[in-house]
N, C-alpha and C positions, 0 to 999 in steps of 0.2 A: 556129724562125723561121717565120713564117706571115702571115697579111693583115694584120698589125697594122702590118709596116714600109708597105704601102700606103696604108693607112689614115690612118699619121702620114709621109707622105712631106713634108711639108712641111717638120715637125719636124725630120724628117732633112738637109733641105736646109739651113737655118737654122743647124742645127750643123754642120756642112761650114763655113759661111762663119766661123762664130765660130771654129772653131779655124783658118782661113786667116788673119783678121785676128793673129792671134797668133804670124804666121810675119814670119820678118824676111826680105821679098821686096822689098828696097829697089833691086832692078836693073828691079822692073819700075816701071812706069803704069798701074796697071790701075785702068779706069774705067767696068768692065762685069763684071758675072760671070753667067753663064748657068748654070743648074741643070742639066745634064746627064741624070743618069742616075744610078740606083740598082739595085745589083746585089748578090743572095744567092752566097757562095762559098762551095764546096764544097771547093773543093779548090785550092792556088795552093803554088808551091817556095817561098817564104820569109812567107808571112803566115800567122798561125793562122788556120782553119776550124772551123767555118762563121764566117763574118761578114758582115759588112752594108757592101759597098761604094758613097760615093757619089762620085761623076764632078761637075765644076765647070767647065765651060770659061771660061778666063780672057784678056781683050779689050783691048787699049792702042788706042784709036784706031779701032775699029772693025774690028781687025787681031787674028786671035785669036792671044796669043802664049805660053800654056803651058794646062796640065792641073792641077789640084790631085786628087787622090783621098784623101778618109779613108776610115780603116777602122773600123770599131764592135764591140763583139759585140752580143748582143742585147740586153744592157744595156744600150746607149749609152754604153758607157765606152771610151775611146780604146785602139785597137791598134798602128797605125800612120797616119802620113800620106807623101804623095808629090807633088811638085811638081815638075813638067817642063815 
């Protein structure tokens, strides 16, 4: 993994929201999602490494009220997801 995940952060963000929309998150409202952050791992107790973590904060109201994080390898092919 190298500049290329910078390069296409965008990409990365966009997929983050696509597989959000695909999550059955019907307790919330959300009517904002802010693009976070994107982070290379190294090392983490239960997700495989390296991978490509992207961070979504998620907004009801103007009230940030959870966290979505996907996981990629470098392929962009799905690892995990997390919603908090």
């Amino acid at each position: 993994m190298d500049l290329k995940v910078i390069q296409c952060k965008n990409e990365y963000y966009e997929l983050a929201q696509e597989y959000l929309k695909k999550m059955d998150i019907l307790d919330f409202n959300i009517n904002e999602i802010i693009s976070k952050s994107i982070s290379i791992l190294v090392d983490h107790d239960f997700i495989p490494t390296p991978c490509i973590e992207i961070k979504l904060d998620l907004f009801e109201n103007q009230k940030k009220t959870a966290n979505y994080f996907l996981y990629l390898n470098e392929n962009k092919e799905f690892i995990d997801e997390f919603l908090y």
